[in-house]
N, C-alpha and C positions, 0 to 999 in steps of 0.2 A: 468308702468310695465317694459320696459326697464329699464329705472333706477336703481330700485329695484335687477334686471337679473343681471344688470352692478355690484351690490354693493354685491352681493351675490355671485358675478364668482371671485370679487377679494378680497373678504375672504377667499373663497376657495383657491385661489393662495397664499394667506399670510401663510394659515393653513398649504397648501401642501409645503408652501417654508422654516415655522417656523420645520419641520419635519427635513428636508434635512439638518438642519444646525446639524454637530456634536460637541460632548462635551469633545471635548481635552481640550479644558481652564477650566472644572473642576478637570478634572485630576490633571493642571499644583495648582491650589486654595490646590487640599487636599496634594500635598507636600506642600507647603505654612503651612497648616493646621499642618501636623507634623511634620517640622522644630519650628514652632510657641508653639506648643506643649512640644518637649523637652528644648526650650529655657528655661521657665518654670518653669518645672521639676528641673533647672539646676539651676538657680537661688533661690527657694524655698525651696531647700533644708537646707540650714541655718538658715533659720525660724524657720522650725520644729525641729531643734536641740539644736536648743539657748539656753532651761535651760540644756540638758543633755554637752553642750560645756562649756556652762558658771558654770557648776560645775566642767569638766576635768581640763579647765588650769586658772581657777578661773578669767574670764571676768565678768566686770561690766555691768549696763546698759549702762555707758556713753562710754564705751570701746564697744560696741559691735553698739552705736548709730555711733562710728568713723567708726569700719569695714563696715558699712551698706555704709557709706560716700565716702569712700575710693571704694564702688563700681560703686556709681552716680558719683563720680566725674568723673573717670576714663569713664565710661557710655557716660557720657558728651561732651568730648574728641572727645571720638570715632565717637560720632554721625558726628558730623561735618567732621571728617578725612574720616568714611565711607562711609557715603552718596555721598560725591562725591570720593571716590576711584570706588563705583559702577557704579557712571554715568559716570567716566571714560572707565571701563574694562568690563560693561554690570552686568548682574543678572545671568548668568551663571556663569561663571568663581568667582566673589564678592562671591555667597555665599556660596561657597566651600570658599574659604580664611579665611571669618570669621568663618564657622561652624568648622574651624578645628583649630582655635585661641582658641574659646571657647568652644568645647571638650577637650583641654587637662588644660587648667585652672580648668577646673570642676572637673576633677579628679586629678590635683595638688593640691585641698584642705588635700587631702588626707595624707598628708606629714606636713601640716601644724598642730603647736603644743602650739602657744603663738597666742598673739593679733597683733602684727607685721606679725607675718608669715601669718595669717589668713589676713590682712590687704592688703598682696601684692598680695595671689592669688584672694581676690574680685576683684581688682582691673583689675585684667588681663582678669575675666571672663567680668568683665562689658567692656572692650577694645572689647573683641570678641564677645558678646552679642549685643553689640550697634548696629552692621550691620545689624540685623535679619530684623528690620521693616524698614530700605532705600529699603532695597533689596525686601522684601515682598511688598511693597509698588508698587513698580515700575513696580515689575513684574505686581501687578493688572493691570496697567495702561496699559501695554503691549499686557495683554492677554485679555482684558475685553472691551468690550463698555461701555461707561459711564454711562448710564444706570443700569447696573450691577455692577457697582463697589463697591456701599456701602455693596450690599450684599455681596457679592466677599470678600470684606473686613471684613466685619462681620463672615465671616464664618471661614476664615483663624485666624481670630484675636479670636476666639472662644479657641484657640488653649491654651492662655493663661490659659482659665479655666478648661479644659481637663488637662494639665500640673499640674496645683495648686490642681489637683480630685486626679489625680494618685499619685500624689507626697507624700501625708500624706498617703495612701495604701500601699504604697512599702517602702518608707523610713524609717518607725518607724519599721517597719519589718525587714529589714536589719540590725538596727542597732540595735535592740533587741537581733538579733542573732548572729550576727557576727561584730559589732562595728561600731561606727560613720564613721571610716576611710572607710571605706566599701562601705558605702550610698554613698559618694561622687565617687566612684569608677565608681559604677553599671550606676548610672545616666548621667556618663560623656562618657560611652561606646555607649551610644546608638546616641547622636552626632557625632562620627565617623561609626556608619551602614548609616547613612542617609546621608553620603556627600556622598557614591558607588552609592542609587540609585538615588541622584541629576543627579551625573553625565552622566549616561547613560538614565535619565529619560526628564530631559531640555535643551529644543532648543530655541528661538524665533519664535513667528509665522511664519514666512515666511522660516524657517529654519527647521521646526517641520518635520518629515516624515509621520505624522497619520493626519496631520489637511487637509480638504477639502476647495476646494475654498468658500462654502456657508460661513463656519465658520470664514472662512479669514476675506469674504466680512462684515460678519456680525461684527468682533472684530473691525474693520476699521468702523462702522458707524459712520458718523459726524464727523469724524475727519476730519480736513481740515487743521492743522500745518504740515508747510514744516520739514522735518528735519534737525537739525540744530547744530552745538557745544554747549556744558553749558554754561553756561554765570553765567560770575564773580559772587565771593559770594559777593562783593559789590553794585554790581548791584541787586541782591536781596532782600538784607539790606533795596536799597532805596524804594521798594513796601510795602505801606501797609498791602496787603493782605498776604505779609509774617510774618508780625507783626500779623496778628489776627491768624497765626496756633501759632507764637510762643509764645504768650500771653496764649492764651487757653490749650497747654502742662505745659508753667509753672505752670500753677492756678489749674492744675488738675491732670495731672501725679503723684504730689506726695501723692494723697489720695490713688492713688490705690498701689505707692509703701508700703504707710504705711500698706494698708490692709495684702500686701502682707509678708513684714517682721516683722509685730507684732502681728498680731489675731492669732498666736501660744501661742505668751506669754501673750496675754489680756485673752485667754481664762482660759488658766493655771492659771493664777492671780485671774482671778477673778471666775472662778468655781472650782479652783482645779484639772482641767485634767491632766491626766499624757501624757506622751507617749503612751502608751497602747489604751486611749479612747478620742484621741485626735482627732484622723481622720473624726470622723462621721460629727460633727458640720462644719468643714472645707470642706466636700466633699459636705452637703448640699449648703453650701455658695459658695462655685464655679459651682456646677452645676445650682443652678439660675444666676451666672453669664456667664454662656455657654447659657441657653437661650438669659439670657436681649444680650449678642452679636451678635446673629443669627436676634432674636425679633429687635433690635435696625436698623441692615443693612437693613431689610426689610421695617423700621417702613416708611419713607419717600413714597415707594408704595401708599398708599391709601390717602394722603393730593396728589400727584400727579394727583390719579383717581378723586379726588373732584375740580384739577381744576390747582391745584398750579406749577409753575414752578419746577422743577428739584433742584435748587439752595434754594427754598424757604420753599419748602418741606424738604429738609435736615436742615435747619433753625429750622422748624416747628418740628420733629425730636430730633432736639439738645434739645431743650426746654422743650419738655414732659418726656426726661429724666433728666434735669437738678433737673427740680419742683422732679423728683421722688425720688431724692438724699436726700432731708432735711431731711426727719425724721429723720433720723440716731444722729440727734442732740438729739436724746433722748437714744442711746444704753447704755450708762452707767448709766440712772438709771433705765434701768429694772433692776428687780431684778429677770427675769425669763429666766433660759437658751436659752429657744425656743423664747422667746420675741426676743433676743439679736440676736438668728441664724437668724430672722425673718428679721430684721430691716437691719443685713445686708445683707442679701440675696436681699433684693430690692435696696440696695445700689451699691452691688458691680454689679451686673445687670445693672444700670442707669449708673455705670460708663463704662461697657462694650458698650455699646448701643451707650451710647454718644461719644466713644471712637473711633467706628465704624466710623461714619458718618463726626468728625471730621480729621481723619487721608484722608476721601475721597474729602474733602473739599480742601487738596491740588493738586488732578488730575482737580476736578472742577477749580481751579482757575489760575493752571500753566499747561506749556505745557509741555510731556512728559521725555522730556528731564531734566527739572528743577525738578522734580518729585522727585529724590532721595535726591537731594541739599536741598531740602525746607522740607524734613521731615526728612535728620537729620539735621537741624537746629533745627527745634522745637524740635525734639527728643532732642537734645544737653539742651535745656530752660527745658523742662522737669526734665532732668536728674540732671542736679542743682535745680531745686525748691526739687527734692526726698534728694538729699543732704543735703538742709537746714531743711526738714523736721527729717530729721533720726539724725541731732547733738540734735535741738530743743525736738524729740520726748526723748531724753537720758537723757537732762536734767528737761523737765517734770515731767516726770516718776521718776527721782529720787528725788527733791525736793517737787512736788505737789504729786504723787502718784497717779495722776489721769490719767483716759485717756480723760475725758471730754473735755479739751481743744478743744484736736486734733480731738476728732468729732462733734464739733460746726465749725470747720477751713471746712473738709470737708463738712457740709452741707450747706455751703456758698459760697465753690470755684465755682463750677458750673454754677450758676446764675450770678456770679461777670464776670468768661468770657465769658458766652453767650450773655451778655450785650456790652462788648468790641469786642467781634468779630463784632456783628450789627453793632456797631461805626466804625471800623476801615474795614470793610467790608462789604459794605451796597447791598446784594443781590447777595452776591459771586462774582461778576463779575472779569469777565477774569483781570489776569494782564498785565501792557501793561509793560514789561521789557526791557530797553534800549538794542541797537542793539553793 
């Protein structure tokens, strides 16, 4: 009976302690959420404009595969430069820099009138776009216990498909009415409201004026790394486990760029959608991928309740979204609208999910500090595999005519790096990074 008295006073306590802790750190997740959001927004807007563009100043496919190129490459760049600009100058101050690089890129499309011109401001977007996930990232890391991260991260990383919902809502609108120049304007206005209330809205925990000590104590669980300077990007280079995030971005990042800058024109292609009825099919497909990113951060939870490490469970996680990814090897030959919105809706979901837990897989394995370094590296591999994909997907498409290709590439990247992560990172374990 004591025992019992014992085990039941200190649930009680758990219960009454789990109460007291406050929820500043979601606050800090839903800026996260719509910076992530209009990132987006801001990027997917040349998707959706691609044939009424490619008819203005008469773009090709292989001319519109470069602009896509000229934005991964640029993207790529950046990754590497911002990632650690922000582990240098922090998540406050980094992502006011970038949000305000890539706000006015976004609306310097707007000026643009040839495939050069159009070529330099991607280019500039993807420089100031790069920063959004170092700095998202890290912030998780900052405000979250590990524990919560993948969610944290799925939920912010959600933001993506919110951005990709709205984006075909408002921009064929806009430019219905009042012209292509226009879309690029409106979308690139709302990345400068969001750096006013960054900055009045983000502090660091320990700097924060709303956070209580419960919720301190609680973002500080298990943490036990001293703080410390970044450490070299060579010294990173030489860890494996920096090899399996940036393996896993290149092998897969570019599926979801591709979904991102071509299921405007697959759809158009191959059902005949105008601008006018293009939005629906597109809003269905991102909002199952706003689930699969919420569903994915969480999905690790219940392989934990059943027993599984922290590290293995996101493993276990990665996996059942990987398997979820294949079908898609069959979208080009339905032959039925809703088949095709189907196929990708669980696609682009699996890659949200999966998307989630591996971006969390570098708090799991590096220590705070290295957090920003190590996802824009792999952001940077990413961003060139999007590159290689958008020359290849131009010349596809022009000589095969098919999209088939590049959705057999995607129902096979996933599995190819969740196999390489296991090799090259057997159980997540921590990295041991020269001093």
């Amino acid at each position: 009976m004591n025992g019992k008295a014992e085990t039941t006073a200190h649930t009680e306590e758990a219960i009454s302690l789990s109460e007291r802790i406050g929820h500043v750190r979601w606050t800090i997740c839903a800026l996260l959420f719509a910076a992530t959001t209009i990132n987006y927004m801001d990027r997917q807007v040349i998707g959706l404009l691609k044939p009424t563009i490619q008819h203005s100043i008469g773009m090709t496919e292989v001319g519109y595969g470069y602009v896509v190129a000229a934005f991964q490459i640029a993207y790529a760049v950046g990754m590497l430069a911002m990632g650690r600009f922000v582990d240098k100058v922090g998540t406050r101050i980094g992502y006011m820099v970038v949000m305000g690089i890539w706000s006015l890129s976004a609306m310097g499309h707007a000026l643009a009138n040839t495939v050069v011109e159009f070529g330099i401001a991607r280019a500039c977007l993807g420089l100031g776009e790069s920063g959004n996930f170092p700095v998202a990232i890290k912030t998780v890391a900052e405000w979250f216990p590990q524990k919560e991260r993948s969610l944290a991260t799925g939920i912010f990383n959600s933001g993506t498909n919110l951005g990709a919902i709205l984006a075909p809502v408002a921009v064929p609108w806009v430019a219905l009415h009042y012209g292509w120049h226009a879309a690029f304007l409106i979308t690139g206005a709302f990345s400068a409201a969001w750096i006013v209330w960054w900055f009045f809205n983000y502090r660091k925990p320990t700097e924060h004026p709303k956070i209580d000590t419960a919720e301190l104590r609680y973002i500080n669980e298990g943490m036990t790394e001293a703080a410390k300077p970044s450490t070299p990007w060579f010294k990173l280079f030489a860890c494996r486990q920096a090899w399996s995030f940036v393996i896993g971005k290149f092998l897969t990042d570019p599926i979801w760029w591709f979904y991102l800058f071509w299921l405007p024109s697959y759809f158009t292609t191959k059902f005949h959608l105008t601008l006018a009825t293009l939005g629906l099919p597109l809003i269905i497909v991102y909002t199952a991928a706003t689930v699969g990113s919420i569903f994915g951060g969480w999905l690790p939870a219940p392989f934990r309740k059943a027993g599984m490490s922290v590290t293995r469970a996101r493993m276990s996680a990665m996996l059942v979204c990987a398997c979820a990814v294949v079908p898609i090897c069959l979208a080009n030959y339905a032959q039925s609208e809703w088949a095709c919105i189907g196929l990708l809706s669980l696609a682009t979901a699996a890659h949200q999910g999966w998307s989630a837990n591996l971006f969390t897989t570098v708090s799991d394995m590096f220590p705070r500090a290295e957090v920003g370094s190590v996802t824009g590296i792999g952001g940077t591999a990413g961003a060139i595999g999007g590159a290689l994909i958008a020359v290849a997907a131009g010349y596809i498409l022009k000589y095969l005519h098919s999209y088939s290709p590049l959705f057999f590439v995607a129902a096979s990247a996933y599995l190819v790096a969740w196999i390489l992560i296991t090799v090259l990172a057997p159980g997540l374990r921590k990295a041991e990074v020269a001093a």
